[in-house]
C-alpha angles and dihedrals in degrees: 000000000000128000127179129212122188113198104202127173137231137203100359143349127258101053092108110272084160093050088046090053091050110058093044077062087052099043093053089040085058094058092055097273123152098226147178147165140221127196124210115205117198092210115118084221111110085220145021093236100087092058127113107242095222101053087041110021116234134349101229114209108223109210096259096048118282131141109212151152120297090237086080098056093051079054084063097037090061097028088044091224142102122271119214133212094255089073094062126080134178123194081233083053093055095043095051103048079045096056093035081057102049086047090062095053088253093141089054083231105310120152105268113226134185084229120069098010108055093038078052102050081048095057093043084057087048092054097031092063090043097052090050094047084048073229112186090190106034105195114205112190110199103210111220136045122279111263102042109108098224085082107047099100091052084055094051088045083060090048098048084052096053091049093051098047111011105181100053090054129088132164125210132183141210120213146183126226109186125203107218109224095230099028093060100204141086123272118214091171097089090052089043082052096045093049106043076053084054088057094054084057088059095251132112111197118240104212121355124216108218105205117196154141089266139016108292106249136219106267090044089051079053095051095048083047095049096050114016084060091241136114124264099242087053084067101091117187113231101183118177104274120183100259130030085234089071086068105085083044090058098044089047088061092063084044103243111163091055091051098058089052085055090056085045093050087233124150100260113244130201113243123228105223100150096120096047094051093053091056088051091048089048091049084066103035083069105106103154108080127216113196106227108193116207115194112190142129106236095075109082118077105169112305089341131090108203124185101217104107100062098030092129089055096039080054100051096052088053085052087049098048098043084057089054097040102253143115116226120230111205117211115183119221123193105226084209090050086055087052100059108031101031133234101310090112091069102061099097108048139097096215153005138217134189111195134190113310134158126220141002101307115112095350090120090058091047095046076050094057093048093055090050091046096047096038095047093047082248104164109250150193138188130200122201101296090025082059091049087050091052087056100053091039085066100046097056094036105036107024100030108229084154101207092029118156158149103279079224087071104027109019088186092052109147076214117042099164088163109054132168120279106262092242098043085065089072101045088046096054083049091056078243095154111144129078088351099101124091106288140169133010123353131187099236113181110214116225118238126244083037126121080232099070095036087065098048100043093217146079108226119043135178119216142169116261129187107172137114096194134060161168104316100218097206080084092048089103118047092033086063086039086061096044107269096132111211098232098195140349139199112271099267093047096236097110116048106219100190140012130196142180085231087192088049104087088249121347110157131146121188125199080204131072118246096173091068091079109035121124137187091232089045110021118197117276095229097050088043082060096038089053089043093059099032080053085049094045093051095052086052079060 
């Protein structure tokens, strides 16, 4: 069996289409389906990793190497699995495999067109990940919003499926009702106008989400019914809830998952989502806070902070703080903010955490709030570049290598005790920028006598890395001479994968990327620790 779910959007992006998509995937998963979701992105970039994080959210790292969009981290957050990079597509990664293919003679000269070739080589990749997932529900999540030209061809690509095999198909969108402000009700117009756009296109939606401020009532689910050519009861209300893992609870109350079964003309099941109610329960339970500072650069977009592009760290320490009974308070610190008026915004947290970054900006406030954190005994945690920042942080301050840096902000550093990785030189000196960095799962042994490997209980690990720095080993040396412990190495003991202050209550910094494969079912075990000593250092307090 394989069924085939498409997750489009109407009216406007943002309103958690991915979400949406994801906890279809966990629903059907609940009733004892082998599921698994793809996400289409319209962007003529191959990859989500040259993408600013601020104009796209975070690049998320798939186990074998892929930088995507963070809609498919939120995919293994909720199915509790790893997604591979067969399941993400660009509009850049079609053409391209389309154009590679007509270069080696594969279309036996035929005249080469963008329909029906590229929606084609987009259904081949559909049906080629869920074959290779053995996927009974295949969701297919269409980025974008109906009406933009960048994802018509996707579109057509649905279409071309539903008309080949009209019975394993189903479209679902997802749709805002906004609540004027003065006007005081809700406004079904702008979904009436996206799906009849979605028509022209050749597709009726199946059921249709309708996201909003509020449940959705009885006289607006008439309306949609009415005029969007659908039954009533395939109207589900999809009002803002507290936590994006409410949203598989909510949808189960208008019995979607059921009724899915019942498009399909599949026996209905009951689901089974009783875990994953208890870690919702426990989530709100929390009633005791723990303020998590996170000082970065990719937050600020005009007179906005979004949260996007660190949405895989923002979710582990939830995942973190629901195991040891608390509820994180974020608090967002402009690295440039902490350059030029000092570390006076850090007095009142109970941790702090540096994150990925690229570049010089910024990198001054953030070598600043690791002093603070290391010298005032302030849990902390550093993530890839916020481990190369601790590095660079000792050395100045302890050892004493005044001017010492990463070569990726001062290339003429005395001291550059982060230096670029042997084989990225060359990729660099070619302008080879996208998809060459160290991506994807990498074996780390962990050293004995270290907090590292106290918290993970074990000696080889495997962990997500997306760098093209790193620790410079000419310092080795003197650094662990002056009391920075190398947690844990590559095999072979020529990378050093992670470094700690093992008598600071919890000083660790990770090239990798733990956050990648937390989960809310299986937090990771780090940020379970972190949270752990930022809940006992608050109750010093």
């Amino acid at each position: 069996m394989r069924k085939f779910i498409f997750v489009i959007g109407g009216v406007m992006s943002g309103v958690g289409k991915g979400v949406a998509s994801a906890s279809i995937g966990k629903i059907l998963q609940a009733k004892g389906f082998n599921v698994t979701a793809i996400k289409i992105d319209p962007y003529i970039n191959v990859d989500a990793g040259t993408m600013n994080p601020v104009e796209h959210g975070e690049v998320f790292v798939t186990e074998d190497g892929d930088e995507t969009d963070q809609d498919l981290g939120n995919y293994e957050r909720f199915l509790n699995k790893n997604i591979p990079r067969d399941n993400y597509m660009t509009t850049g990664r079609v053409y391209l495999s389309v154009i590679q293919r007509e270069r080696n003679l594969e279309y036996k000269g035929k005249c080469v067109e963008v329909v029906p070739h590229i929606p084609q080589e987009v259904i081949n990749r559909i049906k080629k990940a869920a074959d290779k997932a053995n996927a009974d529900f295949t969701i297919v999540e269409i980025g974008g919003t109906v009406g933009e030209y960048q994802n018509l061809l996707f579109l057509e690509a649905a279409r071309m499926m539903k008309l080949e095999s009209p019975d394993d198909i189903m479209f679902i969108m997802v749709s805002y009702l906004p609540i004027p402000n003065k006007i005081g009700e809700m406004k079904t117009k702008p979904t009436q106008y996206a799906v009849r756009t979605v028509n022209s296109a050749g597709i009726q939606p199946d059921i249709i989400i309708a996201r909003s401020e509020k449940p959705l009532d009885q006289p607006r689910k008439k309306k949609i019914s009415i005029f969007c050519n659908i039954k009533e009861e395939d109207v589900i209300s999809a009002p803002d809830v507290d936590s994006i893992y409410d949203v598989p609870i909510n949808f189960e109350k208008d019995n979607l998952g059921n009724l899915i079964l019942e498009k399909f003309d599949i026996e209905v099941r009951n689901g089974n989502l009783g875990q994953w109610k208890e870690m919702v329960e426990r989530s709100k339970k929390a009633s005791e806070k723990v303020k998590i500072g996170i000082v970065g650069k990719y937050f600020d977009t005009g007179d906005f902070t979004l949260a996007d592009s660190y949405i895989s760290v923002i979710e582990a320490v939830k995942h973190g703080s629901w195991l040891n009974d608390v509820s994180p308070e974020f608090v967002w610190l402009s690295a440039e903010d902490i350059e030029k008026n000092g570390v006076e915004s850090l007095k009142n947290l109970d941790g702090i955490i540096i994150p990925q970054g690229w570049g010089s900006r910024g990198s001054e406030g953030k070598i600043k709030a690791i002093q603070y954190c290391r010298e005032n005994k302030v849990p902390y945690f550093g993530l890839c570049y916020g481990m190369q920042m601790a590095v660079i942080e000792f050395a100045r301050n302890v050892c004493g290598l005044k001017g010492a840096n990463s070569a990726e902000i001062d290339p003429k550093t005395p001291y550059p005790v982060i230096h670029i990785m042997p084989d990225q030189k060359e990729y660099l000196e070619k302008g080879q920028y996208g998809g060459t960095i160290r991506l994807g799962a990498w074996p780390c042994k962990l050293k004995e006598n270290t907090k590292i490997k106290s918290i993970y209980q074990k000696e080889d690990i495997a962990e997500r890395h997306r760098h093209r720095y790193e620790f410079n080993n000419e310092f080795r040396e003197k650094l662990e001479k002056a009391g920075l412990s190398i947690g844990g190495t590559s095999p072979d003991d020529k990378l050093v994968e992670a470094i700690e202050i093992t008598d600071h209550p919890f000083f660790i910094g990770t090239q990798f990327h733990p956050e990648y494969i937390s989960r809310p079912l299986n937090p990771h075990p780090l940020f379970v620790e972190f949270i752990k000593v930022c809940k006992e250092q608050s109750r010093k307090k």
